[in-house]
PAZAPA-4460 file (N, C-alpha, C; in steps of 0.05 Angstrom, whole numbers, plus 32768, in hexadecimal, padded with zeros to 4 digits):
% residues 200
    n_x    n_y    n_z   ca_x   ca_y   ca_z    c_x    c_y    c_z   seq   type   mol
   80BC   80CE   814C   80C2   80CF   812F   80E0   80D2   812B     1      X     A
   80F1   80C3   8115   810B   80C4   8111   810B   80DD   80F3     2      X     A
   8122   80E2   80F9   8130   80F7   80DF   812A   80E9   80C1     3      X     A
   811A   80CD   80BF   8123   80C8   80A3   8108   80B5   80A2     4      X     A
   80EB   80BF   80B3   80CC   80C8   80AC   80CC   80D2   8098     5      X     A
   80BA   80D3   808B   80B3   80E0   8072   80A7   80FF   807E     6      X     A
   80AB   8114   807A   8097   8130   8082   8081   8121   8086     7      X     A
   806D   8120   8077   8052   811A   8077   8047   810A   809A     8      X     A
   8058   80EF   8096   8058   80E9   80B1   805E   80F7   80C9     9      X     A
   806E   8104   80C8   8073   8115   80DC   805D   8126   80E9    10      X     A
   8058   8132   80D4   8038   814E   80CF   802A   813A   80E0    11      X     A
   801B   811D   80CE   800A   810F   80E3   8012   8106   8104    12      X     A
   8028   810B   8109   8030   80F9   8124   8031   8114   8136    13      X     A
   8039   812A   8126   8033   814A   8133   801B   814C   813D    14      X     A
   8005   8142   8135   7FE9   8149   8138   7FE1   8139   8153    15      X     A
   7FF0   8121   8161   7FF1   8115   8175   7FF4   811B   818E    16      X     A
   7FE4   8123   81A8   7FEB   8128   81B8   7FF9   811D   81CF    17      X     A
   7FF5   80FD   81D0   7FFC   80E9   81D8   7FF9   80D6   81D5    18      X     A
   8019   80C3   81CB   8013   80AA   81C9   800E   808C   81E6    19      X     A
   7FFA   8085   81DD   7FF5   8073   81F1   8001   805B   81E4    20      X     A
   8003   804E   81C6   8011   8035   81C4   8025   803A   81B2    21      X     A
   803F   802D   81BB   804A   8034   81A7   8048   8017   8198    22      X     A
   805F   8018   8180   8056   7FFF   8170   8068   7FE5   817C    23      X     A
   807A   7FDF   818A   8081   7FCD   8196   806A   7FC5   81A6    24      X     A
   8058   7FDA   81C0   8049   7FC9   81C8   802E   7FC5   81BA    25      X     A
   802B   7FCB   81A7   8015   7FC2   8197   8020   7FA5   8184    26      X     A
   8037   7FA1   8182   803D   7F8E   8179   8037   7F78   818F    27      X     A
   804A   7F79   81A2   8043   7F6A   81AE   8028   7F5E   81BD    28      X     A
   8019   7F73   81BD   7FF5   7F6F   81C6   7FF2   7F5C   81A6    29      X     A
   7FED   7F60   818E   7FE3   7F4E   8175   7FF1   7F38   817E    30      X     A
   800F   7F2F   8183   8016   7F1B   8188   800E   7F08   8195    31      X     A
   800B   7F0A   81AE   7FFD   7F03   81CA   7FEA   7EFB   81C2    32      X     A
   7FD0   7F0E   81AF   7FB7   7F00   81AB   7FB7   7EF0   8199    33      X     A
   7FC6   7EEC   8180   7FC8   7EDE   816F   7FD5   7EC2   817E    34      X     A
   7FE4   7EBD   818A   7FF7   7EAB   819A   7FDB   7EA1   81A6    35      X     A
   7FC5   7EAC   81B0   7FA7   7EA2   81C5   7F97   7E99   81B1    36      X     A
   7F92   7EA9   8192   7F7E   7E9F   8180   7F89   7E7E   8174    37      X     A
   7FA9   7E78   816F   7FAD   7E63   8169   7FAC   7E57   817B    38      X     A
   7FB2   7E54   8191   7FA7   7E3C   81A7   7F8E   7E32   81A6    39      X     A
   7F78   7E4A   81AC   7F5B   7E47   81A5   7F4D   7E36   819B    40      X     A
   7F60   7E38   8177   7F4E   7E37   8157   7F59   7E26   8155    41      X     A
   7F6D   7E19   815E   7F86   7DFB   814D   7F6C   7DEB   8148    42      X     A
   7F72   7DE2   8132   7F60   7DCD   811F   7F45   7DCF   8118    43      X     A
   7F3A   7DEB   811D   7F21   7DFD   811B   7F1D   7E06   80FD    44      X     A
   7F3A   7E13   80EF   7F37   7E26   80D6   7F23   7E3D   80E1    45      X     A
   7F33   7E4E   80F4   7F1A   7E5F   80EE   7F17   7E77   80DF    46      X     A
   7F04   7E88   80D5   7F01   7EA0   80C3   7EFC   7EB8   80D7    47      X     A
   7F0E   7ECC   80C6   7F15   7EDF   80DD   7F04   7EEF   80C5    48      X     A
   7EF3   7EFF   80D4   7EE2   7F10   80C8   7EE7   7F33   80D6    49      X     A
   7EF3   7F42   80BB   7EF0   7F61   80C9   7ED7   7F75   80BD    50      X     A
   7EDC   7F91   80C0   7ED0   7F9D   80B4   7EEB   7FB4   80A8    51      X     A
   7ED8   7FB8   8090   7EF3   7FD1   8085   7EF1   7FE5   808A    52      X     A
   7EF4   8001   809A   7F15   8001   8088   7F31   7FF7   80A5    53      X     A
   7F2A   8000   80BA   7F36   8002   80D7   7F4C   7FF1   80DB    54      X     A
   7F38   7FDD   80D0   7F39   7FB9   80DF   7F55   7FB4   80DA    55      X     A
   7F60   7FBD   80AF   7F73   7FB5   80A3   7F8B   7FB1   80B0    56      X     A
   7F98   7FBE   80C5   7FAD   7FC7   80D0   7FAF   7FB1   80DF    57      X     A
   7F9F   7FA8   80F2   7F97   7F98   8110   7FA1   7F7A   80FF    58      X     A
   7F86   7F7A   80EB   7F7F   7F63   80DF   7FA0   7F4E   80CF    59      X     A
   7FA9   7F66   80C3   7FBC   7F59   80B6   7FD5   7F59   80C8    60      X     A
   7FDB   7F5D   80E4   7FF0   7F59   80F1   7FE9   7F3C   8101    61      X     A
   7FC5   7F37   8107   7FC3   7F2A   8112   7FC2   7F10   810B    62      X     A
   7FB5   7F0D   80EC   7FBA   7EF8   80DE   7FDA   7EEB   80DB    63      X     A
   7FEB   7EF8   80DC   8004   7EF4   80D8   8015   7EEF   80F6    64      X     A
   8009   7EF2   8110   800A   7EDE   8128   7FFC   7EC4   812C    65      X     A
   7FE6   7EC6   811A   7FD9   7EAF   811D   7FE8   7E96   810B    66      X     A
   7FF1   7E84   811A   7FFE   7E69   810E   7FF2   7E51   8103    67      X     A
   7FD4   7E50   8104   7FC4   7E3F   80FC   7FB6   7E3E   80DD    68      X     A
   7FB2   7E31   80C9   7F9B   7E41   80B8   7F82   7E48   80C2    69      X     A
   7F7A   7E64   80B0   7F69   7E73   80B6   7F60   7E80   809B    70      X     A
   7F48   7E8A   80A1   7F4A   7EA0   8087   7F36   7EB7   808E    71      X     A
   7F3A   7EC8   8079   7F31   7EE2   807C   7F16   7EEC   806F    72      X     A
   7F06   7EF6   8074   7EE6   7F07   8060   7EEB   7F24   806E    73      X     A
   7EE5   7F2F   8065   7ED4   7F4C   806A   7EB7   7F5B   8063    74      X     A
   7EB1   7F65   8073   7E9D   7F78   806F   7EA2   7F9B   806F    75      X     A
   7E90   7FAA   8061   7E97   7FC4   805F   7E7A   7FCD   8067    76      X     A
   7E6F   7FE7   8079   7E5C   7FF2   807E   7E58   800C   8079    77      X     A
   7E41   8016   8078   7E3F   802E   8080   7E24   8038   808A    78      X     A
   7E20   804A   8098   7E10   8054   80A3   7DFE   805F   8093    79      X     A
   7DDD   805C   80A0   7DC5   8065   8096   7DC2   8080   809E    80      X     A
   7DC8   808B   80B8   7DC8   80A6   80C0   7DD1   80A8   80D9    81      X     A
   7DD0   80BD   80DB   7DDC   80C7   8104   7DC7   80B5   8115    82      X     A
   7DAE   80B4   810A   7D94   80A4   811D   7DA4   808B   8120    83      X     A
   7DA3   8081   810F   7DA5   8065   8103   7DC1   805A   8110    84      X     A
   7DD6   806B   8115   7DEC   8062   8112   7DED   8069   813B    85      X     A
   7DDF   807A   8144   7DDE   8075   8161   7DC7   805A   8168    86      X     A
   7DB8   804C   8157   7DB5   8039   8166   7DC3   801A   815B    87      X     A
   7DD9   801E   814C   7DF0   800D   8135   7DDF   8000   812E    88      X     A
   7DCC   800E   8114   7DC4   8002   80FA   7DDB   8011   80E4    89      X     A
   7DE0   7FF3   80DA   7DF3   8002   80BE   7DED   7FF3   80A7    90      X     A
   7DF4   7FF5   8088   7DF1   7FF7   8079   7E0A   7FE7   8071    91      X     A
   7E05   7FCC   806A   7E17   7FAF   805E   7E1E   7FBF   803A    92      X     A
   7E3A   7FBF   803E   7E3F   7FD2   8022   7E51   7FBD   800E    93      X     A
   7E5C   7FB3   802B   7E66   7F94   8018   7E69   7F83   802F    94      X     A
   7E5D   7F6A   8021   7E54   7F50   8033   7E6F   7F40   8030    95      X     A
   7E68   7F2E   8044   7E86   7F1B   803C   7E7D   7EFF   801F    96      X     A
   7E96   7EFC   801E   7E95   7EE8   8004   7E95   7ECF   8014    97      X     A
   7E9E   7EBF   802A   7E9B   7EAA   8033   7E8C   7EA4   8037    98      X     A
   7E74   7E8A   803A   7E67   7E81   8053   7E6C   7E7A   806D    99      X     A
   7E58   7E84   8077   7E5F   7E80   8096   7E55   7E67   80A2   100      X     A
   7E47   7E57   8098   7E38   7E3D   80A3   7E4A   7E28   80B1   101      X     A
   7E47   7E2D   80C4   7E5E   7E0F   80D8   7E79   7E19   80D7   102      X     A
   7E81   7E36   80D8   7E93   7E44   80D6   7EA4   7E44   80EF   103      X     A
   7EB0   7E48   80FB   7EBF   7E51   810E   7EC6   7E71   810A   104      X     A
   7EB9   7E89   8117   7EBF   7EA5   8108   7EC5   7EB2   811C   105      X     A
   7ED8   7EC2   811B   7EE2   7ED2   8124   7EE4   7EF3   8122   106      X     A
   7ECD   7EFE   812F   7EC8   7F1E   8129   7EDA   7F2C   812F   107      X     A
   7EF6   7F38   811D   7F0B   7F4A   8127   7EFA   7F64   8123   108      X     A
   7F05   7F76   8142   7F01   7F91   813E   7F16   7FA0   8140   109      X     A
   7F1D   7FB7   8139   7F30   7FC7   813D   7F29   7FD3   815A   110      X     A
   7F0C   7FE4   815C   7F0F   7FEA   8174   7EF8   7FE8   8184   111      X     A
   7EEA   7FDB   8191   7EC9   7FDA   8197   7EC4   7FF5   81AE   112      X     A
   7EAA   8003   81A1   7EA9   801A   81BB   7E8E   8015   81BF   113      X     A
   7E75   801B   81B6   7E5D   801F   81C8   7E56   8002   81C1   114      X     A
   7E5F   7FF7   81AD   7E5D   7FD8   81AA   7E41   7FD4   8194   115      X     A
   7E34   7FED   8193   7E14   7FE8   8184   7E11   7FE0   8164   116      X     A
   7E29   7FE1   815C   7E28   7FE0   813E   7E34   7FC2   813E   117      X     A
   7E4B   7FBE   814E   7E51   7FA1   8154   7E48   7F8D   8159   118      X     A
   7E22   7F91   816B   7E10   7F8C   8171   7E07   7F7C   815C   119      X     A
   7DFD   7F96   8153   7DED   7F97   8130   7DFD   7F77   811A   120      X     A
   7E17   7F86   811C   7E23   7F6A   810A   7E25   7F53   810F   121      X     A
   7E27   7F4C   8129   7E25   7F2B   8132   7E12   7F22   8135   122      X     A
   7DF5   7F31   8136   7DDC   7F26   8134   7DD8   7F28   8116   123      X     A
   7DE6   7F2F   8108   7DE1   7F25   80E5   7DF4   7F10   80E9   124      X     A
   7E05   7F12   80EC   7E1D   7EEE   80E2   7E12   7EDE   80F5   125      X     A
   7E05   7EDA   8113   7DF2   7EC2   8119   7DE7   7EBA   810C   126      X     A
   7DDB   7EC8   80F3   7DBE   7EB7   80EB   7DC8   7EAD   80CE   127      X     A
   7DEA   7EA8   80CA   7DF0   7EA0   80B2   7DFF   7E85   80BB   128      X     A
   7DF9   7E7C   80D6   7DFC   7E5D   80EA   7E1F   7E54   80EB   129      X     A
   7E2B   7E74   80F6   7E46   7E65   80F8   7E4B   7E51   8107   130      X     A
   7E5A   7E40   810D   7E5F   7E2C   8129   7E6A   7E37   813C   131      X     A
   7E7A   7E4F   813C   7E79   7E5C   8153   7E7D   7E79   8144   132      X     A
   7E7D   7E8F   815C   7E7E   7EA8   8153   7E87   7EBC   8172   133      X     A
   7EA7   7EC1   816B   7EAE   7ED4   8183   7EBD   7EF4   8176   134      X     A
   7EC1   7EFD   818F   7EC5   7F20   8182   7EE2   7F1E   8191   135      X     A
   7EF2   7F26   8180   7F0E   7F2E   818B   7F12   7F51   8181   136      X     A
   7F1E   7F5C   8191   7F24   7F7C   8188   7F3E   7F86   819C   137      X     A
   7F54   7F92   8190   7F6E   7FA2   8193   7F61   7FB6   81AB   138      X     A
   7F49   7FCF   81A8   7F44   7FD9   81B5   7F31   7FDF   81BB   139      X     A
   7F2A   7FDF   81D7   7F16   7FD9   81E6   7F0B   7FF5   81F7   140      X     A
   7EEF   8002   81EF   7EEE   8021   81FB   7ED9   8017   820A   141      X     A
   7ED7   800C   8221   7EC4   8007   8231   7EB0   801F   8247   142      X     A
   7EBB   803A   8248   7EAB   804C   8258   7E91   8055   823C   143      X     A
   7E9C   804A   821F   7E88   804C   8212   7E6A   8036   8204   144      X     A
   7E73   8028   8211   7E65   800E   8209   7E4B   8011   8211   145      X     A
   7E32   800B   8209   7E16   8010   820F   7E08   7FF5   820D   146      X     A
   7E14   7FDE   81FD   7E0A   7FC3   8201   7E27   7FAF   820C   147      X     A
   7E12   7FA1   820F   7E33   7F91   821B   7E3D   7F7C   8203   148      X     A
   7E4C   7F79   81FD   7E5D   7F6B   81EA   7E6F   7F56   81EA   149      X     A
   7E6D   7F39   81EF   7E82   7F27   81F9   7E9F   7F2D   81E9   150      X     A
   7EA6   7F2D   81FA   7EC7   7F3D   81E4   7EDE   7F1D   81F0   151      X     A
   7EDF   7F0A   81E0   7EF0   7EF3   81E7   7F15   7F02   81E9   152      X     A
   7F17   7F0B   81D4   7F33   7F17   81D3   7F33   7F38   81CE   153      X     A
   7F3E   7F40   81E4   7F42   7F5A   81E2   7F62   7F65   81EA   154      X     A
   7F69   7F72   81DF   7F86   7F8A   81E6   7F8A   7F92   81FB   155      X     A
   7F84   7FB4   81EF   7F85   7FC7   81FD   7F6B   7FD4   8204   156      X     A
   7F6B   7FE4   821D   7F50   7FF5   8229   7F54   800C   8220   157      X     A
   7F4F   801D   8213   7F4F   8037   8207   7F40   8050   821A   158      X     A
   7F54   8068   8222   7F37   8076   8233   7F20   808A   8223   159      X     A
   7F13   808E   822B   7F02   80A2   821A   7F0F   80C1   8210   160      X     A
   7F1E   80BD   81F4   7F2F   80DB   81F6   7F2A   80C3   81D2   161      X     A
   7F30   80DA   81C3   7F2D   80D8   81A5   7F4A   80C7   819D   162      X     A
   7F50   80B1   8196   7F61   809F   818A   7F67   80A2   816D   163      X     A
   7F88   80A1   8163   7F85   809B   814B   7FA6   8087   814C   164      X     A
   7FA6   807D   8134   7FBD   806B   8129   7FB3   8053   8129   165      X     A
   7FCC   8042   8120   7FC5   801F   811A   7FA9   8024   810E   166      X     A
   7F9F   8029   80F7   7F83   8028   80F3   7F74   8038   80F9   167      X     A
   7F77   8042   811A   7F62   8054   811C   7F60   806F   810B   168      X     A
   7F4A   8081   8107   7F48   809A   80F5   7F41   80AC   8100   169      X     A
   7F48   80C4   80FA   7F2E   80DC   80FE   7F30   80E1   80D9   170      X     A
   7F17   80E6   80D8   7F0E   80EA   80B7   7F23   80E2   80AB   171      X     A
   7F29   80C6   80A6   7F37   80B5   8092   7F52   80B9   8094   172      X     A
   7F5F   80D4   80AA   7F78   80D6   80AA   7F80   80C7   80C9   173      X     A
   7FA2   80BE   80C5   7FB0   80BA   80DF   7FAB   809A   80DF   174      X     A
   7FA2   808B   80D1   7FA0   8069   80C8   7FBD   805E   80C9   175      X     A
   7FCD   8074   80C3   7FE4   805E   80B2   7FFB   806F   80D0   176      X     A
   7FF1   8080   80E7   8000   807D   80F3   800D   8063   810A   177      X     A
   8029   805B   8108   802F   8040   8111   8028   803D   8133   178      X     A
   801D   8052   8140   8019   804E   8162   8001   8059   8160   179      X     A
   7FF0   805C   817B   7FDA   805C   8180   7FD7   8075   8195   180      X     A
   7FC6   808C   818E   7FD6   80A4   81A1   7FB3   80B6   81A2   181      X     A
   7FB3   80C7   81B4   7FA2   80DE   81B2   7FA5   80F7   81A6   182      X     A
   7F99   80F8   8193   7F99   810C   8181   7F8A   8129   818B   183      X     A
   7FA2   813D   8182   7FA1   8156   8195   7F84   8164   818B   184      X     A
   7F79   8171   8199   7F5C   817C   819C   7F69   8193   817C   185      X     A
   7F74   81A4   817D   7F7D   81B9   8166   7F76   81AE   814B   186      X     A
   7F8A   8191   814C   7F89   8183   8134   7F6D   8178   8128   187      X     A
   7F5D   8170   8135   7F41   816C   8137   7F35   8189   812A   188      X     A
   7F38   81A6   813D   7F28   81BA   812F   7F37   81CC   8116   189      X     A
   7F4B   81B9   810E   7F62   81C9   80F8   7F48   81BD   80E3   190      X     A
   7F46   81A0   80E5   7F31   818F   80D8   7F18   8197   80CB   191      X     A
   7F0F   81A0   80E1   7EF4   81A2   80E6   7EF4   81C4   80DC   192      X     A
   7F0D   81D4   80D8   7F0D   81ED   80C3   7F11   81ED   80A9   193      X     A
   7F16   81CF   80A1   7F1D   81C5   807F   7F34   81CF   807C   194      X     A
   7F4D   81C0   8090   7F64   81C6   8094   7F69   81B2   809B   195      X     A
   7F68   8195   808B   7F75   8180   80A0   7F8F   817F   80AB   196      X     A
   7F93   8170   80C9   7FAA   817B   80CB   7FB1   8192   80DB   197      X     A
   7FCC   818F   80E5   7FD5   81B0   80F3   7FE2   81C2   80DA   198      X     A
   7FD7   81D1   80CF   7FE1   81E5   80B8   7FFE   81EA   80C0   199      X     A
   8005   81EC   80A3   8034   81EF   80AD   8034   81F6   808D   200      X     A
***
């Protein structure tokens, strides 16, 4: 953090125990894949499909490496319950506005981990007959994965320790931090006392 952060940022980047990316090399990882998706897609048009809210961060650095036309839909979810959501059934809260028929699509994730809800969603967009359909994701938590998931473009390998920044959250906070870090165990039970945050 520099002298001329806003406080607020600061408080959030305090709550970090370690950063694993900073934003140079997260730049450069979107770059790289975006530089692989236009090779790919040249003369495809393909539709890059996310989900909200995570994705926003990934999605709009990545569209803006990609040199080809393309375009964008989203979907928004949410969960039926704790049951439901350990075997990734979720709840379509907003569908995309495009069709997908003879599509070329492109499933961005922010971060794939047990992969079951990911599951869930590509066996709904199969049956809307894209012409093709692959999963690209920034970060990749593989000691948690429980189905297997063809992942065409992936980043980074994430280890099993609680992540936040570029998008990632703990309860809706730490999204808008610019690196990608482990967030300190305290800050988590400052949280979890209805204290978001390290109190100051």
């Amino acid at each position: 953090m520099n002298a001329n952060e806003a406080p607020e940022m600061k408080l959030l980047a305090d709550d970090v125990q370690e950063v694993l990316y900073k934003p140079d090399q997260l730049e450069f990882m979107v770059h790289r894949m975006g530089e692989q998706i236009t090779r790919d897609y040249t003369g495809r048009n393909p539709l890059l499909i996310g989900v909200l809210k995570g994705v926003l961060f990934f999605m709009a650095d990545l569209v803006r490496a990609i040199t080809i036309p393309c375009e964008l839909d989203f979907m928004a979810i949410s969960n039926y319950s704790p049951e439901a959501r350990q075997r990734g059934l979720v709840r379509v809260v907003k569908d995309l506005e495009i069709p997908l028929t003879d599509r070329h699509v492109l499933f961005v994730e922010d971060m794939v981990d047990t992969g079951l809800t990911l599951n869930y969603l590509l066996q709904n967009l199969r049956t809307r007959h894209p012409a093709s359909l692959e999963v690209c994701t920034l970060f990749n938590k593989p000691e948690h994965r429980l189905i297997d998931i063809p992942i065409k473009y992936r980043g980074f390998d994430l280890p099993d320790r609680f992540i936040v920044g570029y998008g990632l959250d703990y309860c809706e906070r730490y999204r808008n931090l610019p690196f990608v870090g482990i967030l300190k165990p305290d800050a988590i039970l400052d949280y979890n006392n209805g204290t978001p945050g390290k109190p100051g």
